[in-house]
Biopython code that builds the backbone (N, CA, C, O; Angstrom):
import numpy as np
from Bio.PDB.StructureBuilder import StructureBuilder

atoms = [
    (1, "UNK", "N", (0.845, -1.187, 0.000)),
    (1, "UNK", "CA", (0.000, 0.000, 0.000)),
    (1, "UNK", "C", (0.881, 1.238, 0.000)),
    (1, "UNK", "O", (1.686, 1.397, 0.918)),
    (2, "UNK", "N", (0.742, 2.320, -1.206)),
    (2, "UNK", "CA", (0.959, 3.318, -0.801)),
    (2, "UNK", "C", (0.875, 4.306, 0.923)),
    (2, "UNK", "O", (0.040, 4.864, 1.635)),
    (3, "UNK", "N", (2.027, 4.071, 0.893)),
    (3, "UNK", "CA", (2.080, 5.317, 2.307)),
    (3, "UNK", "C", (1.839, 6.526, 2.417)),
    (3, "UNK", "O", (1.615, 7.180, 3.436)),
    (4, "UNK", "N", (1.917, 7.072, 0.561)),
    (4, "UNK", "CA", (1.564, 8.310, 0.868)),
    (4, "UNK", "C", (0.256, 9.484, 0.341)),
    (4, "UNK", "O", (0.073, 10.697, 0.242)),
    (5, "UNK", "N", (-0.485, 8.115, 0.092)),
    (5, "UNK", "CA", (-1.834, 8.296, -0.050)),
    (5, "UNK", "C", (-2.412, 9.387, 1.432)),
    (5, "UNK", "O", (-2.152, 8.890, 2.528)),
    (6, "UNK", "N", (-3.048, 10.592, 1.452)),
    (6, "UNK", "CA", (-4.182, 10.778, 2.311)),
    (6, "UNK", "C", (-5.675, 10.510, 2.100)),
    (6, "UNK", "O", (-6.182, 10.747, 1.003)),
    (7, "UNK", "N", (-6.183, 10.164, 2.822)),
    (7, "UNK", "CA", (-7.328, 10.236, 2.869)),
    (7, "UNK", "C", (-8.244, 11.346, 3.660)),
    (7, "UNK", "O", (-9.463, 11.393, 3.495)),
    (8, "UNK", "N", (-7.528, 12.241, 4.543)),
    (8, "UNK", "CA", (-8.383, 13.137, 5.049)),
    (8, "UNK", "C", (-7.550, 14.123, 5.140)),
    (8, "UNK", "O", (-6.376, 13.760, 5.216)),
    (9, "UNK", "N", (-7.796, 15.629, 5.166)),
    (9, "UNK", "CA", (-6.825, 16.844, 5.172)),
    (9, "UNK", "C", (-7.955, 17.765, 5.815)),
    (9, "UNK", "O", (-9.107, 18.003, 5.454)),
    (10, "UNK", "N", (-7.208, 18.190, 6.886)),
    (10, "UNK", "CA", (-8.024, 19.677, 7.466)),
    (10, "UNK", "C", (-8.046, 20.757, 5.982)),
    (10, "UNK", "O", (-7.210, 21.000, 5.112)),
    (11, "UNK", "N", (-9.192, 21.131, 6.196)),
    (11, "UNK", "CA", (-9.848, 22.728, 5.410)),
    (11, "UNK", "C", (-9.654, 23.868, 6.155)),
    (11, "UNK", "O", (-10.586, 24.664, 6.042)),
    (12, "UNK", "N", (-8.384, 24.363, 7.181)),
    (12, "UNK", "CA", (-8.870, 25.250, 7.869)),
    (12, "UNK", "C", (-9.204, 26.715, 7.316)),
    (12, "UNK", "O", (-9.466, 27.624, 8.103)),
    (13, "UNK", "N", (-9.190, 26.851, 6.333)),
    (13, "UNK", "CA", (-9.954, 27.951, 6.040)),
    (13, "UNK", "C", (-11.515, 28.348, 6.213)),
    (13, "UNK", "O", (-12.102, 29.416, 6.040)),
    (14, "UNK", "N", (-11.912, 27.190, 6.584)),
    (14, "UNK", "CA", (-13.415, 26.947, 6.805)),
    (14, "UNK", "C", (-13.655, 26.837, 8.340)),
    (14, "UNK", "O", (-14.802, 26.768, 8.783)),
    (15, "UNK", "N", (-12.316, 26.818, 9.324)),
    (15, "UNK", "CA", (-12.764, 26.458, 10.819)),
    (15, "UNK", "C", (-13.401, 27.532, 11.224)),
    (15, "UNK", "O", (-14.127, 27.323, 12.197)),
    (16, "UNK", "N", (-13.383, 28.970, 10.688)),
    (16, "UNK", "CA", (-14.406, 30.011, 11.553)),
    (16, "UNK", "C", (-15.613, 30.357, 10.933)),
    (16, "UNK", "O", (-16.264, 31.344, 11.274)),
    (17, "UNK", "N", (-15.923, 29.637, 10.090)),
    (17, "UNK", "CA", (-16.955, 29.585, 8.877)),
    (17, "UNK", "C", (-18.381, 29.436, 9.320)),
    (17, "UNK", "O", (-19.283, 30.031, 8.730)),
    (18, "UNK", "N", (-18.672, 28.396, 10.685)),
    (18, "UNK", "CA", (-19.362, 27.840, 11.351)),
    (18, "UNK", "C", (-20.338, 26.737, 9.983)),
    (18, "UNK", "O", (-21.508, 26.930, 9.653)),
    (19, "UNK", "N", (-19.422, 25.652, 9.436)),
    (19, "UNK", "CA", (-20.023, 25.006, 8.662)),
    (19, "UNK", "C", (-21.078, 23.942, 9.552)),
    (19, "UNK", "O", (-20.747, 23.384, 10.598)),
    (20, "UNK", "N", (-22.478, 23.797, 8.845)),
    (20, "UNK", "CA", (-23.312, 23.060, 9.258)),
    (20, "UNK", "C", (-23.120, 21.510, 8.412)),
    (20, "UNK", "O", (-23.152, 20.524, 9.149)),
    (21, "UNK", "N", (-22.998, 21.353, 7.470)),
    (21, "UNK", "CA", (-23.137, 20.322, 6.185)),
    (21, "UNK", "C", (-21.916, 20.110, 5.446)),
    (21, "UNK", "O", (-21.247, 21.123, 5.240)),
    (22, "UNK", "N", (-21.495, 19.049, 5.018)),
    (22, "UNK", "CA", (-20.539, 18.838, 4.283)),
    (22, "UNK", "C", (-20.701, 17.639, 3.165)),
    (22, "UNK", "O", (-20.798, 16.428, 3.364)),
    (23, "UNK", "N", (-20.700, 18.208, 2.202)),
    (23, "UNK", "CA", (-20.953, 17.478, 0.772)),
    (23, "UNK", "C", (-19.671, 16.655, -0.157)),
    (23, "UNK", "O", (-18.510, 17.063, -0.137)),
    (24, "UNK", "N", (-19.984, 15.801, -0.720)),
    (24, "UNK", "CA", (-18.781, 15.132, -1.241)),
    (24, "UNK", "C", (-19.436, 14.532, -3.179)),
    (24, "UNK", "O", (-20.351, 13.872, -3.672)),
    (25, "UNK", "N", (-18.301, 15.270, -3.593)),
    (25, "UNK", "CA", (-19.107, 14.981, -5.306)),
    (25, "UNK", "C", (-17.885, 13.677, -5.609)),
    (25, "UNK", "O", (-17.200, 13.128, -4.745)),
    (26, "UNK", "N", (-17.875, 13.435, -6.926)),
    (26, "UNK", "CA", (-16.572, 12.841, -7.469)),
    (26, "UNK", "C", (-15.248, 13.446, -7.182)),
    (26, "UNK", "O", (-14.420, 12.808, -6.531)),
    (27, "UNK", "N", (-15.000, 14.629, -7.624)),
    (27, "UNK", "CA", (-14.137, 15.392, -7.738)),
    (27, "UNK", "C", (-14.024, 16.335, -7.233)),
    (27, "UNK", "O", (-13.075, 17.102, -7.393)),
    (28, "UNK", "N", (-15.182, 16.542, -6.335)),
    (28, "UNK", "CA", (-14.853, 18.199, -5.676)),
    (28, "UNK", "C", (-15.752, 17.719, -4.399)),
    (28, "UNK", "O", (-16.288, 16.611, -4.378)),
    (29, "UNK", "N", (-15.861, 18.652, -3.354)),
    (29, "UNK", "CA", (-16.329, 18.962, -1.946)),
    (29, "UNK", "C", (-16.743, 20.560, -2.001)),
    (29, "UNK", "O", (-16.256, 21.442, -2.708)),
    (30, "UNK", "N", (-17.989, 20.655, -0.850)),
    (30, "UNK", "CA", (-18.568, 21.602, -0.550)),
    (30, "UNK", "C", (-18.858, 21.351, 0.803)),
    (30, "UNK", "O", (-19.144, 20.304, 1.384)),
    (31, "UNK", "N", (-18.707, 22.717, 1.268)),
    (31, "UNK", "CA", (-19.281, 22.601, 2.961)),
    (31, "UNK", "C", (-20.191, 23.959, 3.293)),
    (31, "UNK", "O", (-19.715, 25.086, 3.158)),
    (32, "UNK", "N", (-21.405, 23.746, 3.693)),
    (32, "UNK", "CA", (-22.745, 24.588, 3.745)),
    (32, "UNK", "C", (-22.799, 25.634, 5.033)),
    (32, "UNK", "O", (-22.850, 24.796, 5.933)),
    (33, "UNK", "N", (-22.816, 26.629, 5.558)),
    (33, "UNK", "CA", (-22.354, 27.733, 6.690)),
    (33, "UNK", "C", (-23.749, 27.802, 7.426)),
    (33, "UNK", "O", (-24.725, 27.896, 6.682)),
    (34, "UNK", "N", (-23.941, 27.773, 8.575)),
    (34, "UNK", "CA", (-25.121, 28.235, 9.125)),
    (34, "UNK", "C", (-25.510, 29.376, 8.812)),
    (34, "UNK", "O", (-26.460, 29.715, 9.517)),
    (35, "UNK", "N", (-25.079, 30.458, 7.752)),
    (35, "UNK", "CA", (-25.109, 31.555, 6.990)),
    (35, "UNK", "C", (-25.937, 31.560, 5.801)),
    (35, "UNK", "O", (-26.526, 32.532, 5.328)),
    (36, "UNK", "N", (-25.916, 30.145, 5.286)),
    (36, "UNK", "CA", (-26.344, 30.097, 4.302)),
    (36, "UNK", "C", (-25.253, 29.964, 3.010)),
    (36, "UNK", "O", (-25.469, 29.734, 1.820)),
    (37, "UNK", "N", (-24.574, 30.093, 3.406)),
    (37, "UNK", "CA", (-22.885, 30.342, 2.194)),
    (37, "UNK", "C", (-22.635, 28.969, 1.903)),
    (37, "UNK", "O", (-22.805, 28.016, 2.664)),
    (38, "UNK", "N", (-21.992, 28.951, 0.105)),
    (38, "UNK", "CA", (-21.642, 27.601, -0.109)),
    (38, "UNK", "C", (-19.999, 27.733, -0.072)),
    (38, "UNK", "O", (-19.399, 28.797, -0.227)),
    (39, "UNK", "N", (-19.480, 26.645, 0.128)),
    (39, "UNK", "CA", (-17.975, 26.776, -0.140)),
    (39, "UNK", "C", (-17.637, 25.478, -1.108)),
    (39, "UNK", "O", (-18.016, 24.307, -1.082)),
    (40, "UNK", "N", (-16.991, 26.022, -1.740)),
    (40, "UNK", "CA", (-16.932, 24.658, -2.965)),
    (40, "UNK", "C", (-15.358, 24.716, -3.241)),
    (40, "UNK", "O", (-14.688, 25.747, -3.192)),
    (41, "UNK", "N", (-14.716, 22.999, -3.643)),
    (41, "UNK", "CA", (-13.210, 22.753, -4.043)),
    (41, "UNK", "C", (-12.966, 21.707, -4.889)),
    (41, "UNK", "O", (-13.883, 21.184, -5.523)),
    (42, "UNK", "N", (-12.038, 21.411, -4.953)),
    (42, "UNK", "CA", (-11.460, 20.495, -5.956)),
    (42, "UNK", "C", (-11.643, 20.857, -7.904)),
    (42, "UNK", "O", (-11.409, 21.952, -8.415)),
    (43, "UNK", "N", (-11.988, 19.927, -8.461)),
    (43, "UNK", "CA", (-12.266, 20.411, -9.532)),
    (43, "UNK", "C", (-13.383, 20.620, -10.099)),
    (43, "UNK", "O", (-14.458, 20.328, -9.575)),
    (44, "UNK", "N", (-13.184, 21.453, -11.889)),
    (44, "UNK", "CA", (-14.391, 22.053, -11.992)),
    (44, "UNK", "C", (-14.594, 22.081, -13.480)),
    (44, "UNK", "O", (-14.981, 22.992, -14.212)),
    (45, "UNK", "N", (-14.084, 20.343, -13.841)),
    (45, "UNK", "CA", (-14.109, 20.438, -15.256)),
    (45, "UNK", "C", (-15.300, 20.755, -16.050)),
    (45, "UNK", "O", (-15.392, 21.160, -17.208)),
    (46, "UNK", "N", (-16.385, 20.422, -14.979)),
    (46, "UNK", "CA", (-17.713, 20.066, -15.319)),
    (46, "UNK", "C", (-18.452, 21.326, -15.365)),
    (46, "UNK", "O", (-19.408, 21.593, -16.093)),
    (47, "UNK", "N", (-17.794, 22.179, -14.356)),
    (47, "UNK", "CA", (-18.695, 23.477, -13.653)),
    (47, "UNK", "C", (-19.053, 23.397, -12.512)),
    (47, "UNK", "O", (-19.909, 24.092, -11.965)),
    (48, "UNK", "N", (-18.322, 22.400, -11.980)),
    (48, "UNK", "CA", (-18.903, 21.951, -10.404)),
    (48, "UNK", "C", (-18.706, 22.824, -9.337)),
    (48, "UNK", "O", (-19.109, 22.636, -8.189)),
    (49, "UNK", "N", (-18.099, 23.749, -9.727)),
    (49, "UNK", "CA", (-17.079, 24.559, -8.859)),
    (49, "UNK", "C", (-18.405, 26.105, -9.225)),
    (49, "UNK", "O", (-18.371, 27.078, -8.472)),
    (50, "UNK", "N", (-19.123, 26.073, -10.061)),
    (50, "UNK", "CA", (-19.657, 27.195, -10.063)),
    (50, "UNK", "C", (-19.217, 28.625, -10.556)),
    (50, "UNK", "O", (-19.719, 29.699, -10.222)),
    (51, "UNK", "N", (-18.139, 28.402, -11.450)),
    (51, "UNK", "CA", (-17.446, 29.364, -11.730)),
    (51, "UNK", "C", (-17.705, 29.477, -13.354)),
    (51, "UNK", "O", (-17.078, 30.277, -14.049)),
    (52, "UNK", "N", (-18.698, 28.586, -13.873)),
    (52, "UNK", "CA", (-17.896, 28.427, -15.234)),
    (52, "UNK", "C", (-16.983, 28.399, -15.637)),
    (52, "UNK", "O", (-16.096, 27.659, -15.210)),
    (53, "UNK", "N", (-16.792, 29.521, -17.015)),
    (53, "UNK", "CA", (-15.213, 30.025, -17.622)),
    (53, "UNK", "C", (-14.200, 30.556, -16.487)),
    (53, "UNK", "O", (-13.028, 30.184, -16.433)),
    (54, "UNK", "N", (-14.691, 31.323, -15.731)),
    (54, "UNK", "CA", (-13.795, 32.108, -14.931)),
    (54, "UNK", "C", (-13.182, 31.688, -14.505)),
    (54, "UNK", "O", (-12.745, 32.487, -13.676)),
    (55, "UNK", "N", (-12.480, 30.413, -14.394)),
    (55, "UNK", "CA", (-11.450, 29.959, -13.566)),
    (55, "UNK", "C", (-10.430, 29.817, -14.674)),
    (55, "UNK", "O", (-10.748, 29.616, -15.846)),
    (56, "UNK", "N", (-9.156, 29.935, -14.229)),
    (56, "UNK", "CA", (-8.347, 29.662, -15.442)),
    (56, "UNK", "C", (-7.898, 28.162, -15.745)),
    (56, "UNK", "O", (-6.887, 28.245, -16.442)),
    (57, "UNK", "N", (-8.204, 26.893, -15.527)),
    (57, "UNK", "CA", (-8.000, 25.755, -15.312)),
    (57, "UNK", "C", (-9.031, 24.913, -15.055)),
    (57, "UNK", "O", (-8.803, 24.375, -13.972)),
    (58, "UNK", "N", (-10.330, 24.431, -15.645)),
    (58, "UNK", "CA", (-11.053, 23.804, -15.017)),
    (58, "UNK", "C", (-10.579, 22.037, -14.644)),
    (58, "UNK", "O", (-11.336, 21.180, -14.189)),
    (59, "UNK", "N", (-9.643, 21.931, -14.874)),
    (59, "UNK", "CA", (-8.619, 20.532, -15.067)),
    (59, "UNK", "C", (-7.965, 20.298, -13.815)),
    (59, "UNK", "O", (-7.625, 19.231, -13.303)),
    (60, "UNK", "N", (-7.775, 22.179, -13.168)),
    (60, "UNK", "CA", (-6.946, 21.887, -11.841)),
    (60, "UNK", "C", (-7.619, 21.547, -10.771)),
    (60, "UNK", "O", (-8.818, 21.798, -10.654)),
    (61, "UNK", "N", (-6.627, 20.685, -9.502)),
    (61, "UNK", "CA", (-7.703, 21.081, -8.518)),
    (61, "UNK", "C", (-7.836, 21.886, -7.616)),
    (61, "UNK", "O", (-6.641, 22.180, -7.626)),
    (62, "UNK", "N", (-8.290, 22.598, -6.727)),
    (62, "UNK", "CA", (-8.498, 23.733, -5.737)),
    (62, "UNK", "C", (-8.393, 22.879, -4.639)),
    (62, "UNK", "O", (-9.031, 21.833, -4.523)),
    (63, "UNK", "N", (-7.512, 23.362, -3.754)),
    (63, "UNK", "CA", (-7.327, 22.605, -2.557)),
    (63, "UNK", "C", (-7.951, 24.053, -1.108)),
    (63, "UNK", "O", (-8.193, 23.718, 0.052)),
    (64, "UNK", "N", (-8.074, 25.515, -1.610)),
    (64, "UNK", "CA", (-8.573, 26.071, -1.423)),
    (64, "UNK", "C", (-10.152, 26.517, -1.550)),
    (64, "UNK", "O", (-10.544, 26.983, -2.620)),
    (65, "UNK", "N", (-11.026, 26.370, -0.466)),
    (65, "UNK", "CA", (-12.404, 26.721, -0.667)),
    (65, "UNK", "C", (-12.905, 27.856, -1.186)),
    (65, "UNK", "O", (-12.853, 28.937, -0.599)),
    (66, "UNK", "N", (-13.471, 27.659, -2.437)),
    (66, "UNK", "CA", (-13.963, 29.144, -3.176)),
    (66, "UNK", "C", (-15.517, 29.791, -2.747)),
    (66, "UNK", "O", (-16.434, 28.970, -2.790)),
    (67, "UNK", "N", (-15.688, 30.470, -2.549)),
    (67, "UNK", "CA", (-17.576, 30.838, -2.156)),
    (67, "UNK", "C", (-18.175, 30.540, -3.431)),
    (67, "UNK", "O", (-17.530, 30.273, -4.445)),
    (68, "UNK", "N", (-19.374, 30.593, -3.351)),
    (68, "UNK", "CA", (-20.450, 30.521, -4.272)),
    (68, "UNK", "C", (-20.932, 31.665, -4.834)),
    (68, "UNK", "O", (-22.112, 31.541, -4.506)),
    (69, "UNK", "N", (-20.900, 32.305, -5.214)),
    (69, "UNK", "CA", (-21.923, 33.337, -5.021)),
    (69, "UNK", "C", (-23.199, 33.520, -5.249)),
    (69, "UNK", "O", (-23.283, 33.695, -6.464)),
    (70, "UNK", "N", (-23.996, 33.566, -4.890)),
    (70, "UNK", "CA", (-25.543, 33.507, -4.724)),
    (70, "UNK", "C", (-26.525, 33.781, -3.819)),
    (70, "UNK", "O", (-26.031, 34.563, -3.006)),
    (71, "UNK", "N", (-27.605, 33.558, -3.548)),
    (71, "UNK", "CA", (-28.463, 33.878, -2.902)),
    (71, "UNK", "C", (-28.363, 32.569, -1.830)),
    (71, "UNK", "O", (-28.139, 31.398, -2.135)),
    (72, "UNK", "N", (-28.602, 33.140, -0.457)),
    (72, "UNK", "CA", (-27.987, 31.950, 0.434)),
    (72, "UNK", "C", (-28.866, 30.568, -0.084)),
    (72, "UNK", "O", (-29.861, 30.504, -0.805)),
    (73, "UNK", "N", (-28.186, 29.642, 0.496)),
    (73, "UNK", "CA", (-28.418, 27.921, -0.011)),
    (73, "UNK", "C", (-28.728, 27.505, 0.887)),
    (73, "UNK", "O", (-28.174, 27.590, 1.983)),
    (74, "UNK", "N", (-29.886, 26.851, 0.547)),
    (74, "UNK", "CA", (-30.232, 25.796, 1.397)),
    (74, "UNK", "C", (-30.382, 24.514, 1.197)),
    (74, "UNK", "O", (-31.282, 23.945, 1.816)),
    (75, "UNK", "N", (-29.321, 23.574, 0.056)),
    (75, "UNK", "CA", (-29.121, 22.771, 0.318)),
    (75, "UNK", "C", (-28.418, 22.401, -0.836)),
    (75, "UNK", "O", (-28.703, 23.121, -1.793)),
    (76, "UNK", "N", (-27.424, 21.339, -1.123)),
    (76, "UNK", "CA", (-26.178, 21.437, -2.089)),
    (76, "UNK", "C", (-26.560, 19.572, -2.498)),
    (76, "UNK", "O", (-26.925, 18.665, -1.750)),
    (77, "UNK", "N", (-26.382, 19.580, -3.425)),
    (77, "UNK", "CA", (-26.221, 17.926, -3.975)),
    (77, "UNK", "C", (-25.002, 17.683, -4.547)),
    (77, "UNK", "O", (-24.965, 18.321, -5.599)),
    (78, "UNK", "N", (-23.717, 16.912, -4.327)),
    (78, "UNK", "CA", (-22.662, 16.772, -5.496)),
    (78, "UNK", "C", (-21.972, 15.258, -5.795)),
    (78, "UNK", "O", (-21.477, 14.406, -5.058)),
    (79, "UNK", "N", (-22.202, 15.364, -7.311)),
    (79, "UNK", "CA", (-22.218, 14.129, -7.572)),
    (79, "UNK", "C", (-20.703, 13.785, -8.225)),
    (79, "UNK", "O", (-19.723, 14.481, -7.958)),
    (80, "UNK", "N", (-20.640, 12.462, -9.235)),
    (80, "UNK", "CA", (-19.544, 12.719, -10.096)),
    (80, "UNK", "C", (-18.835, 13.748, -11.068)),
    (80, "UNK", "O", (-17.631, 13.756, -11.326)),
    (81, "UNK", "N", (-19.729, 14.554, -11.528)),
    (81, "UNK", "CA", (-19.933, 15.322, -12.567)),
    (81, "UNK", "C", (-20.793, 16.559, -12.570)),
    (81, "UNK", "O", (-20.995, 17.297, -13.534)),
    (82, "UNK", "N", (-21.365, 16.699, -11.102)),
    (82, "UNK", "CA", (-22.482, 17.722, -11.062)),
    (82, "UNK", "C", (-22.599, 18.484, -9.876)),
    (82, "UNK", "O", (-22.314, 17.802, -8.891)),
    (83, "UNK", "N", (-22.803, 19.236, -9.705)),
    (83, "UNK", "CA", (-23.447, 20.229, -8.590)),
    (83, "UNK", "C", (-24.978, 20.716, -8.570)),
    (83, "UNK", "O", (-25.482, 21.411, -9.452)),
    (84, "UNK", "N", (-25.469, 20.364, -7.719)),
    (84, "UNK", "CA", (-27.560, 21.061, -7.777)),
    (84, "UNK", "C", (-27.060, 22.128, -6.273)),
    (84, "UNK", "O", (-26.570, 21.842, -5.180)),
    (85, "UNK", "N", (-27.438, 23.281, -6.849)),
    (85, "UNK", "CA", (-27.805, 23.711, -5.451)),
    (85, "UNK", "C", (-29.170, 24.457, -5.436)),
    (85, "UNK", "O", (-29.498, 25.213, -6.350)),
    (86, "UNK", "N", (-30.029, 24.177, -4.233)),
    (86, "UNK", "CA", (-31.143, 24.754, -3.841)),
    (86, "UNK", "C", (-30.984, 26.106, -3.408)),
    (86, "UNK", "O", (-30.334, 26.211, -2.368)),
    (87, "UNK", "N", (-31.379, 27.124, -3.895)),
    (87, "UNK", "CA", (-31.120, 28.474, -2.633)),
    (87, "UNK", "C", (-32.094, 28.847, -2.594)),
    (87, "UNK", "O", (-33.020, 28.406, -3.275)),
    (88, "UNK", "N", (-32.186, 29.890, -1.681)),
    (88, "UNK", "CA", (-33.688, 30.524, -0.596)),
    (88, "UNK", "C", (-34.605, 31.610, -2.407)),
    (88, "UNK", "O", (-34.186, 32.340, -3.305)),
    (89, "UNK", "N", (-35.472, 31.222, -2.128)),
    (89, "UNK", "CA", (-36.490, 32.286, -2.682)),
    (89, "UNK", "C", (-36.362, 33.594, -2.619)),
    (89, "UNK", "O", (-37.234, 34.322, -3.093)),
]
sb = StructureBuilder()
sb.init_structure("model")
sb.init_model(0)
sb.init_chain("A")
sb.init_seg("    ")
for serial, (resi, resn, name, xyz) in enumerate(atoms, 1):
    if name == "N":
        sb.init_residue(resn, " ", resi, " ")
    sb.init_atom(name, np.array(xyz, "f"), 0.0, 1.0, " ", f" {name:<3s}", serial, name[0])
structure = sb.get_structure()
């Protein structure tokens, strides 16, 4: 077995965030704020990341949590290839 495989890595950019939820797609992660705020990472070949074009790399991955921007969320789905998010009315 690889030794230098991780399987888990602190996000602390998110420890004062007060995250409620934490989501897991194929390729990327999101974690939901008692705020209502999404935070989204990894990659975003798909658009998973919510950025569309604007990222310069959708190939790379973000090991840094990016916001969402939107109207607060209330609830995030992420799959292999996809992101759904619900936000408030």
């Amino acid at each position: 077995m690889n030794s230098d495989l991780k399987f888990e890595v602190e996000v602390s950019e998110l420890a004062s965030k007060g995250v409620v939820r934490v989501f897991c797609g194929g390729s990327h992660s999101g974690a939901l704020t008692s705020s209502g705020k999404l935070y989204l990472w990894g990659k975003g070949r798909s658009g998973q990341l919510g950025q569309g074009s604007d990222i310069a790399s959708v190939a790379a991955y973000r090991t840094t949590p990016v916001l969402f921007e939107s109207h607060n969320v209330e609830l995030a789905c992420l799959g292999g290839d996809h992101t759904v998010i619900v936000v408030e009315k």
